[in-house]
VEXDREN-2710 file (C-alpha; in Angstrom, 1 decimal):
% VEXDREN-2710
k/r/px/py/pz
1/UNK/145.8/25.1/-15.7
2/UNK/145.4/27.5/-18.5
3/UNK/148.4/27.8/-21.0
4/UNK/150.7/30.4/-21.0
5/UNK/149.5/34.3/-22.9
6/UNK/151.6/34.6/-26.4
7/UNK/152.7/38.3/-24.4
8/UNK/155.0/36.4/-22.0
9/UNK/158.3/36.5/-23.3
10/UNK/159.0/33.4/-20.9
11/UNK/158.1/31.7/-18.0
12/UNK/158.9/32.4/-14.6
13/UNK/162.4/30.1/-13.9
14/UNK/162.7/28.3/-9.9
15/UNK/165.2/26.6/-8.7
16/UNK/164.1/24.6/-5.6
17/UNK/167.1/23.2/-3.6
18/UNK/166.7/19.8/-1.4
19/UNK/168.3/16.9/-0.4
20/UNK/166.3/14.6/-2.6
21/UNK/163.2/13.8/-3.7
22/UNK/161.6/11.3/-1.4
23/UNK/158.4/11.1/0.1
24/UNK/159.0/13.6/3.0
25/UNK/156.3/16.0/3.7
26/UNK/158.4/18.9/2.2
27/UNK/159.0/16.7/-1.1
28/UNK/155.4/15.9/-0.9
29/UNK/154.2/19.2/-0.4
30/UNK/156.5/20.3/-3.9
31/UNK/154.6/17.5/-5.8
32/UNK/151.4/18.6/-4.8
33/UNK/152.4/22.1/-5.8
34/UNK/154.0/21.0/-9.1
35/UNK/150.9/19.0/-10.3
36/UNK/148.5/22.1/-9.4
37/UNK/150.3/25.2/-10.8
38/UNK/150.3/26.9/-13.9
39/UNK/153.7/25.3/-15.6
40/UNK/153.7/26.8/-18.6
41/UNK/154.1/30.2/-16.3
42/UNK/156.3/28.4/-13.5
43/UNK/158.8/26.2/-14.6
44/UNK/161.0/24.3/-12.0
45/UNK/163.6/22.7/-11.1
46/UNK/165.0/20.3/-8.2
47/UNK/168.7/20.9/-7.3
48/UNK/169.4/18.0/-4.8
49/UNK/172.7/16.4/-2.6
50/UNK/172.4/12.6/-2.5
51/UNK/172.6/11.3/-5.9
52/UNK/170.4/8.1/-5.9
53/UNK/167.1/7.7/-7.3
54/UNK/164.1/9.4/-5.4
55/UNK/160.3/8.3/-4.9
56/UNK/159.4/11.7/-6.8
57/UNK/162.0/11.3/-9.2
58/UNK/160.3/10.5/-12.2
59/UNK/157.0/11.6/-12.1
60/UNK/159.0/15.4/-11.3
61/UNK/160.8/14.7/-14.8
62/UNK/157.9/13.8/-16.8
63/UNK/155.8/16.9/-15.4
64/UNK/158.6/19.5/-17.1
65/UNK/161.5/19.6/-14.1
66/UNK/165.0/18.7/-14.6
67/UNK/166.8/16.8/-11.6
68/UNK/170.4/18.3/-10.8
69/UNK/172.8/16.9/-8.5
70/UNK/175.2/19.0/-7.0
71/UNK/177.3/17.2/-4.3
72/UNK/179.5/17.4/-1.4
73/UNK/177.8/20.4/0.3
74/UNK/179.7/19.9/3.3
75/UNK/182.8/21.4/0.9
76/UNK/182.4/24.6/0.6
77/UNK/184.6/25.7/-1.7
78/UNK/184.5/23.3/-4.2
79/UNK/180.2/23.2/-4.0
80/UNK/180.4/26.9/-4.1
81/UNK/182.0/26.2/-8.3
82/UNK/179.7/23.5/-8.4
83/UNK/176.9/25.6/-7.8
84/UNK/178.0/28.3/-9.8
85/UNK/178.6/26.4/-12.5
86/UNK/174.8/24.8/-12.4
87/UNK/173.2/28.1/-12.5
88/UNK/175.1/29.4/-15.6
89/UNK/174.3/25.8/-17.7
90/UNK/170.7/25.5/-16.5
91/UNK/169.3/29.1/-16.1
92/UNK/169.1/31.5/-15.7
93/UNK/166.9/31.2/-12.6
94/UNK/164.1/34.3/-11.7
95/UNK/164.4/32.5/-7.6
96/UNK/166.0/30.2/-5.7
97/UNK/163.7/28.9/-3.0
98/UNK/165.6/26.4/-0.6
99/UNK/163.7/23.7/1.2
100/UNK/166.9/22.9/3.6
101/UNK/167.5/23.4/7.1
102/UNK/170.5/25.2/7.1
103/UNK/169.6/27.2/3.2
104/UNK/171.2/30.3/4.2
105/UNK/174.6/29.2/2.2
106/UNK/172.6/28.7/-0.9
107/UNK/171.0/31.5/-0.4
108/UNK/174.2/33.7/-0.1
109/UNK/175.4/31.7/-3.8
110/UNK/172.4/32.6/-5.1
111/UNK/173.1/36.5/-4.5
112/UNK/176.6/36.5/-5.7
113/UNK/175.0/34.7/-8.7
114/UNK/172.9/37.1/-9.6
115/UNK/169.5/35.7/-9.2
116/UNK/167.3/38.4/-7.9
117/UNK/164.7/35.9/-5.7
118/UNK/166.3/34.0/-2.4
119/UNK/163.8/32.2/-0.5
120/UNK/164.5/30.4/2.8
121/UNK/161.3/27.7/3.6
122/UNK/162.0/26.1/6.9
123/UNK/159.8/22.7/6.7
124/UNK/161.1/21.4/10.0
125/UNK/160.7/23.2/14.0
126/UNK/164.2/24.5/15.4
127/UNK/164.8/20.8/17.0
128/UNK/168.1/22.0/19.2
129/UNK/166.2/22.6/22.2
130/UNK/165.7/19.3/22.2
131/UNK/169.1/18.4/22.4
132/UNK/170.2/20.7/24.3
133/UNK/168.4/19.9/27.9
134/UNK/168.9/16.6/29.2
135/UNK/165.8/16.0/30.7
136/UNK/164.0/16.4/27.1
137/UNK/165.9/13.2/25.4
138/UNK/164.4/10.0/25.2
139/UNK/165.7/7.9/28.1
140/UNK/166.4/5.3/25.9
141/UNK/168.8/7.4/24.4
142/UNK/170.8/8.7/27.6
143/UNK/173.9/6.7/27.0
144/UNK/174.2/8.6/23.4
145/UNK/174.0/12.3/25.7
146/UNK/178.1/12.4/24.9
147/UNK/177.7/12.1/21.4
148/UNK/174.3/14.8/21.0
149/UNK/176.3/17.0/22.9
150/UNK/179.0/16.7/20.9
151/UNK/176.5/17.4/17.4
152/UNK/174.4/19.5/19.6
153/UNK/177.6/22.2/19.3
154/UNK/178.3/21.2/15.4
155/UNK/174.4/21.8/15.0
156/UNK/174.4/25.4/17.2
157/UNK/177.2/26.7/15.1
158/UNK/176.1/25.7/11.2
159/UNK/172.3/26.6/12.4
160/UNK/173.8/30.5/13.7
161/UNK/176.1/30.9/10.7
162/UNK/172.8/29.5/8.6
163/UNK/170.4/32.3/10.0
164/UNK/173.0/35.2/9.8
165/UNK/173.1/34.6/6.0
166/UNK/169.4/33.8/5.9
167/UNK/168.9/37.5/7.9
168/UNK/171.3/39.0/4.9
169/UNK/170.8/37.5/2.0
170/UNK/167.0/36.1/2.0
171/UNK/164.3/38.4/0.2
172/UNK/161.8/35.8/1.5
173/UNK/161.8/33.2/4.5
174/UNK/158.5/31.1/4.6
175/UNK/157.5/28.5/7.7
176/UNK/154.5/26.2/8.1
177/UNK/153.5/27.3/11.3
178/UNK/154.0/29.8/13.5
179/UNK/156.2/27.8/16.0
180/UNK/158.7/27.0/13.1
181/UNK/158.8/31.0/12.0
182/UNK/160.2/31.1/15.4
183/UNK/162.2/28.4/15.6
184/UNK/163.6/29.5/12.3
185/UNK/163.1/33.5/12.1
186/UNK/163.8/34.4/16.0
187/UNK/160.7/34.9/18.2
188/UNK/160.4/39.0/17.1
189/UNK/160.2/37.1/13.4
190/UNK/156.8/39.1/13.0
191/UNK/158.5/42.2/13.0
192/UNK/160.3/41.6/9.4
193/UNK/158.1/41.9/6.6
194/UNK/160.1/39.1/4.9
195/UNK/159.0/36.7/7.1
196/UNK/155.2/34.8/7.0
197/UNK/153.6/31.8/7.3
198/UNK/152.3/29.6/4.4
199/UNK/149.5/27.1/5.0
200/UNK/151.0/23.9/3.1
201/UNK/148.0/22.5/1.6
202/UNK/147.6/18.9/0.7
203/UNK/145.2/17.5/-2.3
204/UNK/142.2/16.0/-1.2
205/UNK/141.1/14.4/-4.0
206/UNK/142.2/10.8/-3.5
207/UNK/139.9/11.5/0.0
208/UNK/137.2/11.6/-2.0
209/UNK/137.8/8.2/-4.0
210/UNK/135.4/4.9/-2.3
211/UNK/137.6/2.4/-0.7
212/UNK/136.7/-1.0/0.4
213/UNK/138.4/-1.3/3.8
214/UNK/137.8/-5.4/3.5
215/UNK/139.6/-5.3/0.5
216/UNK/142.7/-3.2/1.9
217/UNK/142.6/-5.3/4.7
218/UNK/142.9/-8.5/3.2
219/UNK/145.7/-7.4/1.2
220/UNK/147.7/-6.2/4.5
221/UNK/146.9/-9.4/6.6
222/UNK/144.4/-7.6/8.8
223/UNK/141.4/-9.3/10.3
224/UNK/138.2/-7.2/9.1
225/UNK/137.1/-6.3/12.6
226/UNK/140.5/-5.9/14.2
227/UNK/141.2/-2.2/15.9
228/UNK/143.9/-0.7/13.9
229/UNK/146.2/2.1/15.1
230/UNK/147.8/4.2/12.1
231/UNK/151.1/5.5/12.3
232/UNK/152.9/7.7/9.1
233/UNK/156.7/8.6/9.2
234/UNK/160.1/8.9/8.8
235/UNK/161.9/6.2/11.3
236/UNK/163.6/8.8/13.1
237/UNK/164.0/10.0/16.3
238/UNK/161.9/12.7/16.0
239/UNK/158.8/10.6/15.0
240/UNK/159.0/8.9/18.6
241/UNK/158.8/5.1/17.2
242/UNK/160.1/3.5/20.6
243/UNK/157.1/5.7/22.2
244/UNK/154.7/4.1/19.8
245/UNK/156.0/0.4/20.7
246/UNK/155.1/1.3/24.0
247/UNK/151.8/2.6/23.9
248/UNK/150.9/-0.8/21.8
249/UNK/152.0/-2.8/24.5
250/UNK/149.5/-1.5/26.3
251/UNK/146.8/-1.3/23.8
252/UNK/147.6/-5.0/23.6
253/UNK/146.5/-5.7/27.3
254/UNK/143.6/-4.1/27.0
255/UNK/142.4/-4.8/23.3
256/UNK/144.1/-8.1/21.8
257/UNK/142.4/-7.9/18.7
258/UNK/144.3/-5.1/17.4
259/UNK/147.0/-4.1/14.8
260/UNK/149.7/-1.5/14.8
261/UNK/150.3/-0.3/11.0
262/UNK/153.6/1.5/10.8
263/UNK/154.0/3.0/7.3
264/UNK/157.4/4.6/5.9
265/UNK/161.1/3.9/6.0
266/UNK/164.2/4.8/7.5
267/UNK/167.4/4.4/9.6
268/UNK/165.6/2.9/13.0
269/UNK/163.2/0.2/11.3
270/UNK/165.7/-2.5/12.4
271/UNK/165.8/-1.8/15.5
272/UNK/162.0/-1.3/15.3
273/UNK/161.2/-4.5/14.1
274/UNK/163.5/-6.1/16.6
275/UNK/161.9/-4.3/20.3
276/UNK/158.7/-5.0/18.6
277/UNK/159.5/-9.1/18.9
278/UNK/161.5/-8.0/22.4
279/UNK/157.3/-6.9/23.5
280/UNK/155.8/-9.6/21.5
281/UNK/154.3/-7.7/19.3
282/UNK/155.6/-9.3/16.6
283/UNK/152.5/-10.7/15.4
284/UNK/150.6/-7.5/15.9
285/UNK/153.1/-4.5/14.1
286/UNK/152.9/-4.4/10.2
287/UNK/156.0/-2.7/8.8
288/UNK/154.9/-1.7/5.0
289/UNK/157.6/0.2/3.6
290/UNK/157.2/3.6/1.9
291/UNK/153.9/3.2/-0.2
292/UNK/152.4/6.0/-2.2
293/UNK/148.7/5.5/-1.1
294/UNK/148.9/6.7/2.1
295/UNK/145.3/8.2/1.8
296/UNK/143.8/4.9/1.0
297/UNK/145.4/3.1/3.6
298/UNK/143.9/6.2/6.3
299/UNK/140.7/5.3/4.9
300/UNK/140.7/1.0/4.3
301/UNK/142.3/0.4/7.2
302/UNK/143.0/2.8/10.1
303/UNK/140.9/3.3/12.9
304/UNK/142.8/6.0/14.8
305/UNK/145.9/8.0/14.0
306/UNK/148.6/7.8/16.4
307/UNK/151.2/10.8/16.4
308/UNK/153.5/11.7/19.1
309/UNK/156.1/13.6/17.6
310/UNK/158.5/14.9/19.8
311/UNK/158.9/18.2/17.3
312/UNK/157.2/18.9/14.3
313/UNK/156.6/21.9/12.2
314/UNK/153.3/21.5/11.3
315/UNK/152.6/17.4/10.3
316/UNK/151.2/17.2/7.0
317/UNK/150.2/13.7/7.7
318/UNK/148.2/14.5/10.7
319/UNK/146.2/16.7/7.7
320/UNK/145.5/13.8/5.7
321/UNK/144.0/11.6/8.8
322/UNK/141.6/14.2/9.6
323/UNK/140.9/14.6/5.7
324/UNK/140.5/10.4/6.5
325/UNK/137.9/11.3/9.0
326/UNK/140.0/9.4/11.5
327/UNK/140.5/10.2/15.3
328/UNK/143.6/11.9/15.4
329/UNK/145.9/11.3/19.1
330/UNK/149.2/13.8/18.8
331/UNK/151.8/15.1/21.4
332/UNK/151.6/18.1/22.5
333/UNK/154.0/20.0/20.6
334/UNK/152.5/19.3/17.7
335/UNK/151.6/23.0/16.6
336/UNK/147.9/24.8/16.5
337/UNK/147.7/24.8/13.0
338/UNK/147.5/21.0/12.6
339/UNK/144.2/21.1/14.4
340/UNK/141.5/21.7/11.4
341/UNK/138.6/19.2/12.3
342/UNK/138.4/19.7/16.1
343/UNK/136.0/17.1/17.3
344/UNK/138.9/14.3/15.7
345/UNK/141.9/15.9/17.6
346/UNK/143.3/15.3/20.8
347/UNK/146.4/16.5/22.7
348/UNK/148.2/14.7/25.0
349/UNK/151.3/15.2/26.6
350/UNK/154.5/13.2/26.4
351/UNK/155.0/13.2/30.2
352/UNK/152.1/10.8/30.0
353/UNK/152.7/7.2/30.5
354/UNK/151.9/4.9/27.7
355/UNK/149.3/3.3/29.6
356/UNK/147.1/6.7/29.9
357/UNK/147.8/7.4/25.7
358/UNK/146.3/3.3/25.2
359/UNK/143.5/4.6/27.4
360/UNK/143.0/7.4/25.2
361/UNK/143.1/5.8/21.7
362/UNK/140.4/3.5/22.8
363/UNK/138.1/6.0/24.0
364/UNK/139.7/7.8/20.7
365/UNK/137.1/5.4/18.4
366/UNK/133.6/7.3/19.5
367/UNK/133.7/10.3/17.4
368/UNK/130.7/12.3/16.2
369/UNK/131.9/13.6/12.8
370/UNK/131.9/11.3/9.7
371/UNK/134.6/11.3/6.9
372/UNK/132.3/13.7/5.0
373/UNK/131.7/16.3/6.9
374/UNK/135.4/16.1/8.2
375/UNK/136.6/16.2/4.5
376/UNK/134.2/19.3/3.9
377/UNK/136.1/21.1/6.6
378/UNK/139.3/20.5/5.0
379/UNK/138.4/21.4/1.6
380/UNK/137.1/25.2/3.1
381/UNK/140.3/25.2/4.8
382/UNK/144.0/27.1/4.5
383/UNK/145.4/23.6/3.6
384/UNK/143.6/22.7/0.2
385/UNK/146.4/22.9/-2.1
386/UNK/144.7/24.8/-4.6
387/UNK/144.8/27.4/-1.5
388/UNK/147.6/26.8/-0.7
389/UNK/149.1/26.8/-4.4
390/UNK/147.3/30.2/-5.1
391/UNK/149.3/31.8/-2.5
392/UNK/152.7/30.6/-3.4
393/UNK/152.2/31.8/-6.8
394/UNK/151.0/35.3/-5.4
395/UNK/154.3/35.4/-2.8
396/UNK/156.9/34.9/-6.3
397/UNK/154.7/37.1/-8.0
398/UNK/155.4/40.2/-5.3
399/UNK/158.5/38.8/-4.7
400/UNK/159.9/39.2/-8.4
401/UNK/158.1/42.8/-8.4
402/UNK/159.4/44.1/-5.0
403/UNK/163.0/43.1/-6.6
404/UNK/162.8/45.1/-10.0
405/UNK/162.8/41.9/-12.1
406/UNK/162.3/43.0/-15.7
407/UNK/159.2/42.3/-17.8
408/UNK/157.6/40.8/-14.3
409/UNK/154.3/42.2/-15.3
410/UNK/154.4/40.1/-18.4
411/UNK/156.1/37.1/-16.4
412/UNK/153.1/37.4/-13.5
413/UNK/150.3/38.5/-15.7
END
């Protein structure tokens, strides 16, 4: 990126505000951002609630961004000083653009602060509907209904008093998709110029790079011509592990020679790894932690991508396997966007039995596109992130005009 013009008296100041910074896809997305945008015009900061180390950490620091915790958001009164406090000894700040589910606190900080940019980015589909209906919970977890009922009220009440200061205070509010904006924004959220969609691009350069798949097989324990299912996420509910266990059980019935390749961390990987000996899978399930080159193992080792989310807001990973050129089987609420390289999707609902999603990923491995001409498709897509990074920059840019900020032609250029 070009340096910054001698006529800007200084750069544009952000404060992003998350939990931490791990490799979720929001977090992911931000690094992307960071390593593609102009930071001598842009400079930014993480302001994050759990105070040990992140994946993103220190590659954020070394790229320009200082790391500020601020804890105990739960209190408000004393986060509120906390807060306060940050933005007088660190900025002053130009925005504050929150990455967090329920943002609309920091959002209403950030006005009585002073700073003249509040953005509200939802990265994650209003999930409560999900909690709310019996029917929709995974069976396994029916004896827990007491207890999500109980957080399903605790969750309706910080989620309304979130939105109602999102509504007031919030110059911007930015989803992935358009099922999140309405998860998020209400479903009239088209009506309110402050709300739109931004395509979170993702960089397709390591795509690009030539893998040996015997190598990255070897060095994961997999047999060269073995049939391997790809899996990326969070162990959390949401990400619909047990589901996965399932469908493999299958898949082993009908394909022996196969390998389920389960990649990320999380609360629910012991009790993973323990129903995966419970179906004798024990042998056939690779567990490999967090790892930071997701797109080579899409492209060394996987065969098919297996996603059946029971929400999501958009999926960045789901991007990334059809950058990988592999067959991509997803749940049906898995929103419209996602689906960029048609001839490698496929929809399939979670009413299905297991057996009928096994049946699917094997007829899954016929495709007619190759990892070229799927990557090509990505690249003229809204989720390159130099797309996607170009229209970030042009939403602060109206954003800082539309609020009167001083010297913003010489900040934006």
């Amino acid at each position: 990126m070009p340096s910054s013009s001698p006529s800007r008296k200084r750069p544009i100041r952000i404060l992003h505000v998350l939990y931490k910074m791990d490799r979720g896809g929001a977090e992911t997305w931000l690094m992307h951002i960071l390593r593609h945008i102009d930071r001598q015009r842009f400079r930014q900061d993480f302001l994050v609630h759990d105070p040990s180390p992140g994946a993103y950490d220190a590659e954020a620091q070394r790229l320009g961004c200082r790391l500020i915790y601020c804890p105990y958001p739960s209190w408000p009164w004393g986060y509120a000083r906390r807060f306060k406090k940050i933005l007088a000894d660190y900025g002053p700040y130009d925005i504050i653009h929150s990455h967090l589910a329920r943002g609309g606190y920091y959002l209403a900080l950030a006005y009585k602060a002073g700073v003249p940019v509040r953005i509200a980015h939802t990265h994650a589909e209003e999930s409560l509907r999900w909690l709310k209906v019996p029917g929709k919970i995974d069976p396994i977890h029916a004896e827990k209904l007491p207890r999500w009922r109980k957080f399903n009220f605790i969750m309706k009440v910080s989620v309304k008093l979130s939105d109602f200061l999102i509504r007031r205070y919030a110059t911007a509010g930015l989803a992935p998709s358009e099922l999140a904006a309405s998860g998020r924004f209400g479903p009239d959220w088209q009506s309110d110029p402050r709300w739109q969609v931004l395509s979170l691009g993702i960089d397709l350069s390591p795509f690009r790079e030539n893998i040996e798949p015997r190598a990255v097989r070897q060095e994961l324990g997999i047999p060269e011509k073995a049939l391997v299912i790809g899996h990326v996420g969070r162990f959390a509910r949401q990400k619909n592990h047990r589901f996965i266990l399932r469908v493999a059980a299958e898949i082993s019935r009908l394909e022996p020679d196969f390998r389920l390749l389960l990649v990320g961390q999380g609360p629910l990987r012991p009790d993973l790894e323990r129903l995966a000996d419970q179906a004798g899978l024990k042998d056939k399930v690779i567990f490999t932690g967090p790892r930071a080159d997701v797109p080579r193992l899409m492209l060394g080792a996987m065969d098919v991508f297996l996603f059946p989310s029971l929400f999501e807001s958009l999926g960045i990973v789901v991007l990334e396997a059809q950058a990988a050129g592999l067959p991509c089987l997803v749940s049906e609420t898995i929103p419209e966007e996602a689906e960029v390289v048609t001839p490698l999707f496929r929809r399939l609902s979670l009413s299905e039995p297991p057996s009928r999603w096994a049946e699917a990923i094997l007829a899954a491995r016929e495709v007619t596109v190759t990892q070229p001409e799927a990557l090509e498709i990505m690249e003229h897509s809204h989720f390159n992130i130099e797309s996607s990074c170009r229209e970030l920059v042009g939403i602060y840019q109206t954003q800082l005009r539309e609020a009167g900020k001083p010297d913003v032609q010489k900040l934006c250029g």
